[in-house]
C-alpha positions as CSV (number, residue, x, y, z in Angstrom):
1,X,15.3,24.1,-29.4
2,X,14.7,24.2,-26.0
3,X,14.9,21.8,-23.1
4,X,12.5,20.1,-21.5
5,X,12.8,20.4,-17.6
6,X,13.5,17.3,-16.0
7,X,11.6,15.4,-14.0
8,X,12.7,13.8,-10.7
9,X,10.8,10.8,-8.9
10,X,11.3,11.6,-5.7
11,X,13.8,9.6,-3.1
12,X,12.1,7.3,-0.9
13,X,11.7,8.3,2.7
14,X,11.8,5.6,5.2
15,X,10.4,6.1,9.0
16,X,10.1,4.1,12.0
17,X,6.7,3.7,13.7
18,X,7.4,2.8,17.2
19,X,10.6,3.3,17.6
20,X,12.5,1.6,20.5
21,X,9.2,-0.7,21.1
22,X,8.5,-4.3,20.4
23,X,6.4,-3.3,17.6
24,X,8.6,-1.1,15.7
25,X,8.4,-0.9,12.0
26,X,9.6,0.4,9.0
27,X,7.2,2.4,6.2
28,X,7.4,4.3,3.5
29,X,6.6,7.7,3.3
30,X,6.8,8.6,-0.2
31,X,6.2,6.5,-3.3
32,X,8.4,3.7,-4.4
33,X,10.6,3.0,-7.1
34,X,10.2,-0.2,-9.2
35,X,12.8,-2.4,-7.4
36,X,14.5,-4.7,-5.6
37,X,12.6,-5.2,-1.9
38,X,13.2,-8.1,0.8
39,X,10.0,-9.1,2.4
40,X,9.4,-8.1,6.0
41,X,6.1,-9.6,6.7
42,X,5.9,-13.9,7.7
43,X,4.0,-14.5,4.5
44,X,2.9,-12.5,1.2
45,X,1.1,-13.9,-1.8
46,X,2.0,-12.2,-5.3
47,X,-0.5,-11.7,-7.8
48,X,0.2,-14.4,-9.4
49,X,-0.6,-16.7,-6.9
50,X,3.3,-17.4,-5.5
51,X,3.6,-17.3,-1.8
52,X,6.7,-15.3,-0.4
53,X,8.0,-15.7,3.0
54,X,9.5,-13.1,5.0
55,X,13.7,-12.6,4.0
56,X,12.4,-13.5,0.4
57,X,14.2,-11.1,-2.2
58,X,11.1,-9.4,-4.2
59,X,11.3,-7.7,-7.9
60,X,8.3,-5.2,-7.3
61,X,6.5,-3.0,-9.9
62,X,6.5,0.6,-8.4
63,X,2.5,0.4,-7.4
64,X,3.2,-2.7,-5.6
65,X,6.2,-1.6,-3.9
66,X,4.7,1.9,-2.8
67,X,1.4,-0.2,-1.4
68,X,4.0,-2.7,0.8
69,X,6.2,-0.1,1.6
70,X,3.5,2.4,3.0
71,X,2.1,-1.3,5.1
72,X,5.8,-1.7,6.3
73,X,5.9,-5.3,4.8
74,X,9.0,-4.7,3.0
75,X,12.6,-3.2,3.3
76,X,15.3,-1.6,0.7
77,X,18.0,-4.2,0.6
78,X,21.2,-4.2,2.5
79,X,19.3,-1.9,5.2
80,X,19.4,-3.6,9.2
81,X,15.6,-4.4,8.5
82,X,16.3,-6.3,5.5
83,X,19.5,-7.9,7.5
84,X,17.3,-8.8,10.3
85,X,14.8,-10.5,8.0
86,X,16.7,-12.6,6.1
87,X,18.7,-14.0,9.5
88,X,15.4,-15.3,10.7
89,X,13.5,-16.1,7.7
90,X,10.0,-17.0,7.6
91,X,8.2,-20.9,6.6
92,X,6.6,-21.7,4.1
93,X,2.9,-23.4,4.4
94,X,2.9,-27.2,5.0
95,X,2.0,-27.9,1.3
96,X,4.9,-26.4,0.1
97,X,7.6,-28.3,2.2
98,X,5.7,-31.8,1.4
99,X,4.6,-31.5,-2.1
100,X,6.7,-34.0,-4.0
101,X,9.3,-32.3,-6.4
102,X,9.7,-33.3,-10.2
């Protein structure tokens, strides 16, 4: 009986663009793991319609998370980025802070 080889997804490989300038961020260079992700960008709608704001804590498939990671719209957690995001977090639209709750 003999073993099949394993395969290994590769680790994710994060680079700045910009470095050192205003407009510095952080994106993906290889694919991304299904996973936990906190939300970079002011504002992201899910597929199922839910708005996200930036320093939101996002459970992403692995397509999704490649795709935002590769726009630099989101950040592993517990990395300076992620840090950075949640300390100044983003607002939701105007329907969502005056829409009466039940």
């Amino acid at each position: 009986m003999s073993k099949k080889p394993s395969v290994q997804t590769p680790e994710p490989q994060w680079e700045v663009l910009a470095k050192g300038h205003r407009s510095a961020r952080l994106v993906s260079t290889a694919p991304l793991p299904e996973g936990t992700y906190t939300l970079l960008a002011d504002r992201w709608t899910d597929e199922n319609d839910e708005e996200h704001v930036r320093g939101d804590t996002l459970d992403l498939d692995a397509a999704t998370a490649t795709r935002l990671g590769a726009a630099g719209t989101i950040a592993p957690p517990g990395s300076d980025w992620a840090e950075e995001a949640r300390r100044t977090p983003g607002a939701r639209s105007a329907d969502a802070r005056t829409a009466p709750r039940f």
